[in-house]
C-alpha positions in Angstrom: 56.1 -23.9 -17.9 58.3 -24.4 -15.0 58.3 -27.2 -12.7 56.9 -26.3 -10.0 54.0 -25.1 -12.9 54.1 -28.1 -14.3 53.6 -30.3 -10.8 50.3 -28.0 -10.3 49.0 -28.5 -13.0 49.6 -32.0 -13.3 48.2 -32.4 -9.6 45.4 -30.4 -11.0 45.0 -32.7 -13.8 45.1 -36.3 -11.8 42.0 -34.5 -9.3 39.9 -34.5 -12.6 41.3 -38.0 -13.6 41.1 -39.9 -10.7 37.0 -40.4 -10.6 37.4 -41.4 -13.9 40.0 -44.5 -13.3 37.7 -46.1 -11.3 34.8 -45.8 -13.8 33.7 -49.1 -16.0 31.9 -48.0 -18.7 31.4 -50.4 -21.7 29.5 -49.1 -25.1 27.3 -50.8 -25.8 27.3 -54.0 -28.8 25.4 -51.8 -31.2 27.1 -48.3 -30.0 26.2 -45.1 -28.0 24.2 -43.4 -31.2 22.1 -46.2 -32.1 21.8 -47.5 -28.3 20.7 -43.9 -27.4 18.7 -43.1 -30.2 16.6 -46.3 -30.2 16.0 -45.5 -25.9 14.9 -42.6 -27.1 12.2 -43.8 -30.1 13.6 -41.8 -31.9 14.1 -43.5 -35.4 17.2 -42.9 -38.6 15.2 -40.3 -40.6 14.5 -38.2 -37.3 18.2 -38.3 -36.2 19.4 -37.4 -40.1 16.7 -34.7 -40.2 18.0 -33.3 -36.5 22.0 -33.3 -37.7 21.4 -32.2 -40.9 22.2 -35.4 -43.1 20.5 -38.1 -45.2 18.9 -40.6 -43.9 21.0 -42.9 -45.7 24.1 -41.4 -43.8 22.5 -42.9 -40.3 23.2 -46.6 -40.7 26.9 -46.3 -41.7 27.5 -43.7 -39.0 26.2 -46.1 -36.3 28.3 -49.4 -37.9 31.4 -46.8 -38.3 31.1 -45.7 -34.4 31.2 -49.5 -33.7 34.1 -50.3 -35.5 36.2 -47.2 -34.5 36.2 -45.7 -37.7 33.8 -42.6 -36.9 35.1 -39.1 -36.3 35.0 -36.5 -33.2 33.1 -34.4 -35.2 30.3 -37.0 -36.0 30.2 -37.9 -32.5 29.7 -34.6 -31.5 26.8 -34.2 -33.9 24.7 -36.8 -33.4 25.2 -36.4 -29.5 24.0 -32.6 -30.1 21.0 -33.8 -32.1 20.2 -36.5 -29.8 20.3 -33.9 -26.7 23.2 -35.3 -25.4 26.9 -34.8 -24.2 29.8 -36.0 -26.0 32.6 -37.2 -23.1 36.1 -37.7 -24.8 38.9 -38.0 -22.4 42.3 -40.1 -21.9 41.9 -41.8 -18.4 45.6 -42.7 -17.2 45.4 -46.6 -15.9 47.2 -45.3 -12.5 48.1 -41.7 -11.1 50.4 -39.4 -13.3 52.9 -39.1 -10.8 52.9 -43.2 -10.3 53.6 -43.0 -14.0 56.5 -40.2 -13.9 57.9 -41.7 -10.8 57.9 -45.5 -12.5 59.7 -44.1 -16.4 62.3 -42.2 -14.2 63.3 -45.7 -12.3 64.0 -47.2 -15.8 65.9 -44.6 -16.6 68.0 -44.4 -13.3 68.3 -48.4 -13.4 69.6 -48.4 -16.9 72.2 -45.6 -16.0 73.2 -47.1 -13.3 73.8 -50.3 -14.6 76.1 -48.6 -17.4 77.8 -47.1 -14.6 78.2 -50.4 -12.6 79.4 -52.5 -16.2 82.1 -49.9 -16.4 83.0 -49.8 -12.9 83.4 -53.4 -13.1 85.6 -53.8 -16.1 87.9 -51.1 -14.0 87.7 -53.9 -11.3 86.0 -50.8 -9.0 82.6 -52.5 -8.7 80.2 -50.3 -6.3 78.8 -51.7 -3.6 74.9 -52.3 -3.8 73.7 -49.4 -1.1 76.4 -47.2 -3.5 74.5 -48.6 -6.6 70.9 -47.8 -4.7 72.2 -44.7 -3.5 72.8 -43.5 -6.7 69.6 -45.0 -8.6 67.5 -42.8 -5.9 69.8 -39.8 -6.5 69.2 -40.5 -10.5 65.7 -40.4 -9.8 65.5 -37.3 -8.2 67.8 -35.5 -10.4 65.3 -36.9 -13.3 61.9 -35.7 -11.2 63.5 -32.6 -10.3 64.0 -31.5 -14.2 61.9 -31.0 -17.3 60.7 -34.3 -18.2 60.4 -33.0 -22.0 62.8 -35.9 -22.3 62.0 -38.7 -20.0 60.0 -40.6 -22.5 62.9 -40.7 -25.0 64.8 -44.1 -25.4 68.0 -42.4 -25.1 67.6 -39.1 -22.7 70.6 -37.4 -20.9 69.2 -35.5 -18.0 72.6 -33.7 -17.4 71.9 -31.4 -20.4 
């Protein structure tokens, strides 16, 4: 994917995402399943006998959704049994391009400062609108590329 693909589509992306950021939804104590099934009177054996499991299986699935330790694939289930949509998404905490635009100054500053240390053992030190100048240019250079590598610790964007 090229940039200018990639910028699309991550444009694209953030108009899906951006409702979501602004969402608070908190499960509830006992968890979706059991929270849902109960609202709907609907008791364990029902909901085993409508995914296709013992009854037995009901109780651990619920505790293991509370604790974290439940699948995809068992969420999906009992949200299907229960006539319900399963919602799984990753909801960046601020706009993609906030986040792009934020790694590539981190970058660009710690460049820069290795360019500024070795300036200044050469007794060359920059001056600071040279050093600013060059941290914007950094970025740019950075934004402009593929950003395969911007989340490396150590990535050379000259390559």
């Amino acid at each position: 994917m090229n940039t200018d693909q990639a910028a699309l589509a991550r444009k694209q992306l953030e108009r899906r995402l951006a409702p979501l950021r602004d969402m608070t939804l908190v499960a509830p104590p006992k968890g979706w399943i059991k929270a849902i099934r109960e609202s709907l009177g609907m008791t364990a054996r029902q909901l085993a006998a409508r995914m296709g499991v013992a009854p037995s299986r009901i109780p651990p699935i619920e505790r293991a959704e509370v604790t974290g330790a439940t699948t995809l694939r068992t969420l999906r289930q009992a949200a299907a049994a229960m006539n319900c949509a399963f919602v799984y998404a990753f909801v960046p905490l601020e706009p993609l391009d906030d986040m792009l635009r934020e790694r590539a100054m981190q970058k660009a500053q710690k460049d820069v400062s290795r360019l500024d240390h070795t300036m200044r053992l050469e007794n060359q030190a920059l001056l600071k609108s040279d050093l600013d100048a060059e941290k914007q240019r950094t970025i740019d250079l950075i934004l402009s590329g593929s950003l395969r590598g911007l989340w490396d610790e150590e990535w050379d964007y000259h390559a």
